[in-house]
C-alpha positions as CSV (number, residue, x, y, z in Angstrom):
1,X,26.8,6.4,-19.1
2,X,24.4,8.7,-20.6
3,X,21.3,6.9,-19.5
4,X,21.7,7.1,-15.9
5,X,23.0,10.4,-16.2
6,X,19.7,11.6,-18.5
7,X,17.7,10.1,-15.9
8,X,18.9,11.7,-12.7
9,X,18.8,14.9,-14.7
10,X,14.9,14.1,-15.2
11,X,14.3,12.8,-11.4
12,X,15.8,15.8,-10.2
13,X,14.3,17.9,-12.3
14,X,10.8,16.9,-11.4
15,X,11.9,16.7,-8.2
16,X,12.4,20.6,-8.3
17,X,9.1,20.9,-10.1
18,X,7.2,19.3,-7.4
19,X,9.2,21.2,-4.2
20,X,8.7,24.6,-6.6
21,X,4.8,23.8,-6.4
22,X,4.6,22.4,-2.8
23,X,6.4,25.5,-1.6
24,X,4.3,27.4,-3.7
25,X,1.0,26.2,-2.3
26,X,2.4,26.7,1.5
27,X,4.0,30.4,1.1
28,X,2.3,32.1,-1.6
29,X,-1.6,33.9,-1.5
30,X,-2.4,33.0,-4.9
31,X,-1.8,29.8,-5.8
32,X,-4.1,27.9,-8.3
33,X,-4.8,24.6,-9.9
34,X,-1.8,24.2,-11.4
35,X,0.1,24.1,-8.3
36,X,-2.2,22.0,-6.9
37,X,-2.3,19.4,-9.3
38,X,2.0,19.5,-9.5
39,X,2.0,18.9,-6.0
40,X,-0.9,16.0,-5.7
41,X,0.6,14.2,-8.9
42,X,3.8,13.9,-7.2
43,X,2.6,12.8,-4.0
44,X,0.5,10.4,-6.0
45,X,3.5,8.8,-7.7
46,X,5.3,8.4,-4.3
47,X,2.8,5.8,-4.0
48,X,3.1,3.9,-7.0
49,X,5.4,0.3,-6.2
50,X,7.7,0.8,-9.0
51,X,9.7,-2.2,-8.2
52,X,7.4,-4.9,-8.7
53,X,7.7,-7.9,-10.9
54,X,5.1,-10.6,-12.2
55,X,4.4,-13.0,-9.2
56,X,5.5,-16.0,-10.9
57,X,9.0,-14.2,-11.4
58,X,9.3,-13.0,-7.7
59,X,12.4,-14.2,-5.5
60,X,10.5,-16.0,-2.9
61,X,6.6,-16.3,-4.0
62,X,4.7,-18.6,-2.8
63,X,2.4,-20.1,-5.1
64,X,-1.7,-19.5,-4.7
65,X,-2.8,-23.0,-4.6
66,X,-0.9,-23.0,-1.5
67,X,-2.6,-20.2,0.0
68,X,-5.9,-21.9,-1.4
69,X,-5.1,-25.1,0.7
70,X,-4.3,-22.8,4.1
71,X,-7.6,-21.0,3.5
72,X,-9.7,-24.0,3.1
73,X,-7.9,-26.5,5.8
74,X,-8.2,-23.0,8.2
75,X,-11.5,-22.9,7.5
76,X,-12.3,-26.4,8.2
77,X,-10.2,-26.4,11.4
78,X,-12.6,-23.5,12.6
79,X,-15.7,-25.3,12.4
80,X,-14.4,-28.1,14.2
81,X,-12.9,-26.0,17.1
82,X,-14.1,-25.8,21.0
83,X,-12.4,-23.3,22.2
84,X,-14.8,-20.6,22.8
85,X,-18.1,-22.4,22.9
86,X,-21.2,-20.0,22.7
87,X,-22.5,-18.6,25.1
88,X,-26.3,-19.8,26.4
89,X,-28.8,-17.3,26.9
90,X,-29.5,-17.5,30.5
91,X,-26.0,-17.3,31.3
92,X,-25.2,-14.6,33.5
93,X,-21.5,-12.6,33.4
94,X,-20.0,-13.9,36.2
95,X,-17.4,-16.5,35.6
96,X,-19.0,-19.6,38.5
């Protein structure tokens, strides 16, 4: 029970560290690096995908030989297509 506990107390703790120096930057005349760096840090973090797992251990990933395959039989069924032929130089805009 501890753990959890321990680590809200840290979340919201640097949680009030990084409003403390956002608010600081917006309202105050002289703010420095400090603040700066607080606030860009946390911001930075936000960004972070702390969630993820190894592919191999996702729920639901699809393996990359098979997105191998789709890229090559894609590319091979591009050559081979004739749906938008080129166009020939003397061909003018009009569609007749």
């Amino acid at each position: 029970m501890a753990r959890p506990i321990a680590r809200w107390g840290v979340a919201l703790g640097f949680g009030a560290l990084w409003w403390w120096a956002v608010l600081r930057l917006a309202l105050a005349p002289d703010t420095g690096v400090l603040e700066a760096a607080v606030a860009a840090g946390g911001w930075g973090l936000s960004l972070l995908p702390v969630h993820c797992v190894p592919k191999a251990r996702a729920v639901g990933a699809v393996d990359p030989r098979r997105w191998a395959r789709a890229w090559r039989t894609g590319r091979a069924a591009t050559a081979a297509t004739t749906a938008s032929p080129p166009h020939r130089s003397d061909a003018g805009s009009a569609p007749w």
